[in-house]
GULUMVO-6246 format. One record per residue (C-alpha): residue number from 0; y, z, x. Coordinates in steps of 0.2 Angstrom, whole numbers. Each point is the difference from the previous one (the first is absolute). Layout:
% residues N
  resi      Y      Z      X
   NUM      Y      Z      X
...
***
This chain:
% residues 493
  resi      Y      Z      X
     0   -269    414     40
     1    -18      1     10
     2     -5    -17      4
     3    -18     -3     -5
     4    -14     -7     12
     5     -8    -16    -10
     6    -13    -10      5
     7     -1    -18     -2
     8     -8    -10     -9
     9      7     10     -5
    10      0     19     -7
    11      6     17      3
    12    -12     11     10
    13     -2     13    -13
    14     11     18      0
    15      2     16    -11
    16      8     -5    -16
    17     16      8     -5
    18     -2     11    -13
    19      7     -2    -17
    20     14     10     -6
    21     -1     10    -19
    22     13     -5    -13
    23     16     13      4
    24      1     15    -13
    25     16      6    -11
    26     15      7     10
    27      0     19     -6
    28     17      4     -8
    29     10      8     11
    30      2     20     -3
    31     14      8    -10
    32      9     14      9
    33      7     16     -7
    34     14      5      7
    35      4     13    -13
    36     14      3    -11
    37     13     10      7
    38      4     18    -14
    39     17      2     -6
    40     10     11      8
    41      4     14    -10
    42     21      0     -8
    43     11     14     11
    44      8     13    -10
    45     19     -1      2
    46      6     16     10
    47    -17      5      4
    48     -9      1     15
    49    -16     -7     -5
    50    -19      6      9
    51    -15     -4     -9
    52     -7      5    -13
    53    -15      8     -3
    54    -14     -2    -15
    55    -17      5     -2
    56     -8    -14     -5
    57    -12      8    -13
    58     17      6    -10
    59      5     -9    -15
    60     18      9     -1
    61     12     -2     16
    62      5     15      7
    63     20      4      1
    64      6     -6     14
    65     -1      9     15
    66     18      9      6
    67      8     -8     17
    68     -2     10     14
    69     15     10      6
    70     14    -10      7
    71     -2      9     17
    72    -17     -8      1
    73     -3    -19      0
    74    -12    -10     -5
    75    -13     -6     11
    76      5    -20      5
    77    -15     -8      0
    78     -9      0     17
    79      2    -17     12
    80    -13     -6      8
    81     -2      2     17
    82     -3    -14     13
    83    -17      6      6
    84     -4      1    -20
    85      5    -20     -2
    86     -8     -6     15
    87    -16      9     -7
    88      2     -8    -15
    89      4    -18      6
    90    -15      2     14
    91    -13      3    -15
    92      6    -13     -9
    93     -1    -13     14
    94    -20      6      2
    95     -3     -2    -19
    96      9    -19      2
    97    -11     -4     14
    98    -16      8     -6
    99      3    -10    -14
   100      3    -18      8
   101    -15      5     13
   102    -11      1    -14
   103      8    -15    -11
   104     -3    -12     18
   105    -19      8      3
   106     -1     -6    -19
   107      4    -16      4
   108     -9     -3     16
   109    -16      7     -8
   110      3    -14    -14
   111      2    -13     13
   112    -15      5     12
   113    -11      0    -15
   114      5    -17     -7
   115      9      6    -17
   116     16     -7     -9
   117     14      7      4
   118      6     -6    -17
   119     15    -11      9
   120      1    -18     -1
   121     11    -15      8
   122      5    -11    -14
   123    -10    -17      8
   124    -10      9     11
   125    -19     -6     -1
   126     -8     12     -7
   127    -19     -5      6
   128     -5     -8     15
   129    -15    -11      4
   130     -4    -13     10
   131     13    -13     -1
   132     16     -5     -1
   133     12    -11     -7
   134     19     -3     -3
   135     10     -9    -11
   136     22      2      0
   137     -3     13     13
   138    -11     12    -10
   139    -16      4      8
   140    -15      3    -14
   141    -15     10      4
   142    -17     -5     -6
   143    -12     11     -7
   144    -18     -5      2
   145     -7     14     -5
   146     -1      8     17
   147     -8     18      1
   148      8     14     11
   149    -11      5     14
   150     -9     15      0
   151     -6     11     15
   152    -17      1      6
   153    -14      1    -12
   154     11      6    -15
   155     -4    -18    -11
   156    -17     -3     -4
   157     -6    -10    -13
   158    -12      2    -15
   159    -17     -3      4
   160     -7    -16    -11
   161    -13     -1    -11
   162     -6    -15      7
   163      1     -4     22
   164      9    -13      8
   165    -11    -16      1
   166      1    -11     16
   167     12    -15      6
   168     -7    -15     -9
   169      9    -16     -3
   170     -1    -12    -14
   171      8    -18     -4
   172     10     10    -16
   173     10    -11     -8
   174     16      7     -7
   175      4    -14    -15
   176     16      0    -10
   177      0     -5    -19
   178     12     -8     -8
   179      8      9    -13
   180      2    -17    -12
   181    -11      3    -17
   182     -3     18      2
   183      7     13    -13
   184     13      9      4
   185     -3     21     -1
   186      8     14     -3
   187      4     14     12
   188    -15     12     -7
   189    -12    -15      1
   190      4     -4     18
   191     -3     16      4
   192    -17     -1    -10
   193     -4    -15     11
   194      4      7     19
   195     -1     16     -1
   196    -19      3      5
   197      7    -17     15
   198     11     12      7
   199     -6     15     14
   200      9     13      6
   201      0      4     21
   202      2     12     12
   203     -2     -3     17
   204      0     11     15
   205      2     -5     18
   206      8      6     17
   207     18     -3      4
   208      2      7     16
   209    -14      9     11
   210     -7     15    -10
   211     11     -3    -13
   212     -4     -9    -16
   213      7     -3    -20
   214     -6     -5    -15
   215      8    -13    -12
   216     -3     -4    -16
   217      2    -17    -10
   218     -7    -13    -12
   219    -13    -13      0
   220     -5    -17     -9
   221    -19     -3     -4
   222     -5    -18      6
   223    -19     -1     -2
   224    -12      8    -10
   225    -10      7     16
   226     16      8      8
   227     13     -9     10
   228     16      7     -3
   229     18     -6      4
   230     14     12      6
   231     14      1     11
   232     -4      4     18
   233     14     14      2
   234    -11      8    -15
   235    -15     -1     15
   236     13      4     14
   237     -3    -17      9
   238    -15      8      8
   239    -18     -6     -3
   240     -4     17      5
   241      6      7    -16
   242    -11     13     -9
   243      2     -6    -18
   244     -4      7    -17
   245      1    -11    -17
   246      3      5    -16
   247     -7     -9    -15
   248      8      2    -18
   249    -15     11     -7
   250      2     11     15
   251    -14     -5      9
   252      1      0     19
   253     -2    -13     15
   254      0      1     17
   255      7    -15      7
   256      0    -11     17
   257     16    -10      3
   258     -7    -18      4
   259     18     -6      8
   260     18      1     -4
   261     16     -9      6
   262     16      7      5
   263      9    -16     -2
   264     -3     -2    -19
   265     -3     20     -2
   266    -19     -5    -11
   267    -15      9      6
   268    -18     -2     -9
   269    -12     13     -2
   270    -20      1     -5
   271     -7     14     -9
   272    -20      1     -5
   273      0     -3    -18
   274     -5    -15    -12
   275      4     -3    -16
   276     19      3      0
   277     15     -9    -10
   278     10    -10     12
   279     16     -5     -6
   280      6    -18     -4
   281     14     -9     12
   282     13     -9     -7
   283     11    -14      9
   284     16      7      6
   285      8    -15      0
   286      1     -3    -19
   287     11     15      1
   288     18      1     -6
   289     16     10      1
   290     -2     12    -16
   291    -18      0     -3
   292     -6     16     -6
   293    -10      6     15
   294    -11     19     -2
   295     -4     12     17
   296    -16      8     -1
   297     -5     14     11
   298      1     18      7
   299     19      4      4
   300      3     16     10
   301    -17      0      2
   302    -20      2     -8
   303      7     15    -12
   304      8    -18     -7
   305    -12    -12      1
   306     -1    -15    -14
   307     18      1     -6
   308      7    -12     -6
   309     18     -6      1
   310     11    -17     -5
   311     14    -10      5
   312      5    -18      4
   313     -3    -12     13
   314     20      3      8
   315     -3    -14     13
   316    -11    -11      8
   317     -4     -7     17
   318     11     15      7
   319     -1      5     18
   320      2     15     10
   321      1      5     17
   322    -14      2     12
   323    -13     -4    -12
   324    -10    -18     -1
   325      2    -12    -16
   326     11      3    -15
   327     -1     12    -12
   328      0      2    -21
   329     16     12     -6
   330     -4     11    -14
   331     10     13     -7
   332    -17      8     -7
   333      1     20      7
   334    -13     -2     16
   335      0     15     10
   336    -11      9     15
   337    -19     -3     -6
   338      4    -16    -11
   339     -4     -7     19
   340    -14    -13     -1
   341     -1      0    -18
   342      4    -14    -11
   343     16     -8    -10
   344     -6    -10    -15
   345      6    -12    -14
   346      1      4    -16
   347    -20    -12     -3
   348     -9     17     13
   349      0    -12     16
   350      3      6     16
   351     17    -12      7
   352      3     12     15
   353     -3     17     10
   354     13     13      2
   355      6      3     14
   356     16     10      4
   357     18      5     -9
   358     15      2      7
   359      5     19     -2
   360     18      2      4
   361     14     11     -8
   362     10    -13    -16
   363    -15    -12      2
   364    -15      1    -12
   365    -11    -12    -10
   366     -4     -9     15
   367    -21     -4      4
   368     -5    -13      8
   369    -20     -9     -2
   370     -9    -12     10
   371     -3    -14     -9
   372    -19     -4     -2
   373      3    -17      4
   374      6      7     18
   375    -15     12     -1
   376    -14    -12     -5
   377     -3     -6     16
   378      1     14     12
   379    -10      8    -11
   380    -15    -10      0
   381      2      0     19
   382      1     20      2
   383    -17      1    -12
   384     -9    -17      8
   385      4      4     19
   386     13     18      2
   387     14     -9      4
   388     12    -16     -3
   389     -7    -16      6
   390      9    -14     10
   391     15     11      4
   392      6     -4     18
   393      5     15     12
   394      8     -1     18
   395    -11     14      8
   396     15     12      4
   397      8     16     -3
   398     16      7      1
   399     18      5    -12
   400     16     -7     -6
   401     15      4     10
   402     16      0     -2
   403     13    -10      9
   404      5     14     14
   405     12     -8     15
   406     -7    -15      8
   407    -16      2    -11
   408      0    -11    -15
   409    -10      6    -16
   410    -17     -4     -5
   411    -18      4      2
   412     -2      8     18
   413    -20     -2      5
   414     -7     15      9
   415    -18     -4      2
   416    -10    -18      3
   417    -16     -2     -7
   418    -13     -9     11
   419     -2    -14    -12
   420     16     -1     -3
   421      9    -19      3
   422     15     12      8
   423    -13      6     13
   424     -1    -18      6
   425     18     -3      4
   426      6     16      9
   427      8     11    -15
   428      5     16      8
   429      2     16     -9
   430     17      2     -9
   431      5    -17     -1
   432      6     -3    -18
   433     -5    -15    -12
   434     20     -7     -5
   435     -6    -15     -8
   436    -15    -11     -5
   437      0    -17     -2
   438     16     -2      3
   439      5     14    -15
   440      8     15      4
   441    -11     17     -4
   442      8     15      1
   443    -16     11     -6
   444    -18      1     -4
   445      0     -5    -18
   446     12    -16      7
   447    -14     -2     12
   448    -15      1    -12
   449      9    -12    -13
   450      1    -13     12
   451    -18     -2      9
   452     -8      3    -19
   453      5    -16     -3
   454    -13     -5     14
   455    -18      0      1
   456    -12      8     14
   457     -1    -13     16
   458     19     -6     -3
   459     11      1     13
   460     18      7     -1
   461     16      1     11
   462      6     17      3
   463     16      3      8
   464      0     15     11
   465     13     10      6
   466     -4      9     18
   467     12     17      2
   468      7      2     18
   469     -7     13     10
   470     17      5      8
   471      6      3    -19
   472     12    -17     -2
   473     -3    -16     -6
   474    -19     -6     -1
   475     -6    -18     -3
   476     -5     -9    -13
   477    -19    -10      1
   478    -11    -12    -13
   479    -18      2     -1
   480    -13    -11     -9
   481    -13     13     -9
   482    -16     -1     -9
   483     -2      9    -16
   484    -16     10     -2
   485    -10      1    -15
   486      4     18     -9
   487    -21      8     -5
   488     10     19     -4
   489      5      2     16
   490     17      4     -6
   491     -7     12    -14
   492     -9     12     13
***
């Protein structure tokens, strides 16, 4: 597997998103041949010699039987092939065959090229891949966030709003989370009553690579009345660049800015122009238990979809998963592409977490995952107060997990220095690789992260070093003491 540049404190640089691959189709039943009946052969005539015999086949009466031939004449044998007659014979048929499989492998490579389904499938194959991994026994799950394919030059462009884009602006937005004692329990067709003009649909559009650019599409939670809205930031592409369109429940149309976003929690917040919208009420995640009826709302496979509404339980709580930050709510309520970003609620029509991703692997369904608000609360009244996460530390590097390969040990290896970095001021070279810190052994970026979060900006850390040799053997090990910095969205550019 490619091993992907990160920056640290401490985020990916962005790439291309791999693109999403569509559910497979039936297997077609393979074709019956004929091979034909064989006729009866005709009973011989004791005594005679026999020839064939001869009908018109518009008589209804036979004919008598024609008289044999005199016995100074035989019958004419049947005629034996020649040799240069078979090999004709077994010459066309060899073209036919291989006209045939020339057209069945052209078939397939134009299926291929063009992205279709084949209509095969692995049994445990992941059948949709997004942007992390995890394993568990030995399986590895894919994680569909909802990621778009990419599309060529200029081919995706997005509605044009009703209303424009408004300008970066800040506020001190509280996100509050209600508790749900004394309240009255709803129905299904009354929670929906209650959130769905609170929920938006998206589509945003931004550039992966240089000329080339795709849209996405997902969901949205209202969180005041004059337009701050909550999504994920794969929804946005992780980009504050994005060109974002937002879609309200009476179909009316906002351009929106995006205000700031976090790759470590996957929330983003957006602002569009508009005042007297329904922002949707918060709920505390933590009074959550295992098989409380939990609802999905939002726009799966995309805008043509948007405000359905789906159920299910909460599966599991506090649940972690690889590569991403926090823990996470399980729900077996159906989340799918474009339920991104938009909101799981319980059954009294409060918001207790944003959707987030689903594993998508062959034998596996019924597994979502939320963030729960009370994870959420904070960042996001930091990405609408200020654009991005306050007091988070950051070591003012870059660089990517490595593998163990010879003498080299695994961890992060750092390829760049930042000139306020604390690593500038104790002679890191590039490619030395981050084994411990501490004193605790890290063998990649999220064993990196977890550790110096648990500090603030201006602490100072131990980081164990390891220094390859230039001949290619055995390098040496080193301590330094480094400063972490403060992280203002350096780490989200």
């Amino acid at each position: 597997m490619m091993e992907e540049k990160k920056s640290l404190g401490m985020q990916p640089e962005e790439t291309g998103k791999a693109a999403p691959v569509t559910p497979h189709d039936e297997e077609a039943p393979m074709p019956v041949w004929d091979e034909g009946v064989p006729s009866e052969k005709p009973a011989e005539t004791e005594g005679e010699p026999q020839s064939e015999p001869v009908q018109a086949p518009w008589q209804a009466v036979s004919q008598p039987p024609v008289p044999p031939p005199p016995a100074s004449e035989n019958p004419d044998a049947p005629k034996k092939q020649s040799g240069r007659g078979q090999r004709r014979f077994l010459w066309g048929t060899g073209i036919l065959a291989g006209l045939l499989i020339a057209l069945y492998i052209g078939y397939t490579a134009a299926v291929l090229i063009q992205g279709g389904d084949t209509g095969l499938s692995a049994e445990g194959s992941a059948v949709i891949v997004d942007d992390g991994e995890s394993s568990d026994g030995g399986f590895e799950f894919d994680w569909d966030d909802g990621e778009p394919e990419q599309s060529q030059p200029d081919d995706t462009q997005l509605e044009q709003p009703q209303h424009m884009a408004p300008s970066v602006s800040y506020r001190d937005q509280a996100i509050d989370l209600e508790s749900r004692d004394g309240k009255k329990e709803l129905t299904n067709n009354e929670v929906y009553k209650k959130l769905t003009n609170s929920v938006v649909g998206i589509a945003a559009r931004y550039e992966v690579a240089s000329g080339v650019y795709t849209v996405s599409q997902g969901s949205g939670i209202i969180a005041s009345e004059d337009g701050y809205i909550i999504t994920n930031a794969h929804v946005i592409g992780e980009t504050r660049t994005a060109e974002v369109v937002v879609y309200l429940a009476d179909g009316t149309t906002y351009g929106a800015v995006v205000i700031g976003y976090d790759r470590m929690t996957d929330l983003a917040a957006l602002k569009i122009d508009a005042t007297g919208l329904t922002p949707a009420e918060f709920g505390d995640s933590d009074e959550l238990e295992v098989g409380d009826p939990v609802l999905a709302l939002g726009s799966p496979g995309g805008l043509d979809f948007q405000n359905t509404l789906t159920n299910g339980i909460v599966s599991a709580l506090d649940r972690e998963v690889s590569g991403r930050s926090g823990t996470y709510i399980q729900t077996n309520a159906a989340i799918n592409p474009g339920n991104s970003g938009g909101p799981l609620l319980n059954q009294y029509g409060q918001v207790i977490g944003i959707n987030s991703s689903k594993i998508m692997a062959t034998g596996y369904e019924g597994m979502g995952f939320a963030i729960p608000t009370r994870s959420a609360q904070t960042i996001l009244h930091d990405l609408i107060a200020c654009g991005y996460v306050q007091g988070r530390p950051r070591l003012g590097i870059t660089g990517r997990t490595v593998e163990q390969n010879g003498y080299n040990p695994a961890g992060f290896q750092i390829e760049s220095v930042g000139e306020d970095s604390g690593f500038a001021k104790v002679g890191t070279k590039k490619n030395d690789i981050i084994t411990a810190v501490n004193g605790e052994t890290v063998t990649s970026l999220e064993e990196v992260q977890a550790i110096i979060f648990e500090f603030d900006p201006g602490d100072t850390v131990t980081i164990t070093l390891y220094r390859p040799s230039p001949q290619g053997g055995e390098g040496q090990y080193l301590d330094v003491e480094v400063e972490l910095l403060a992280d203002t969205g350096e780490t989200q550019q």
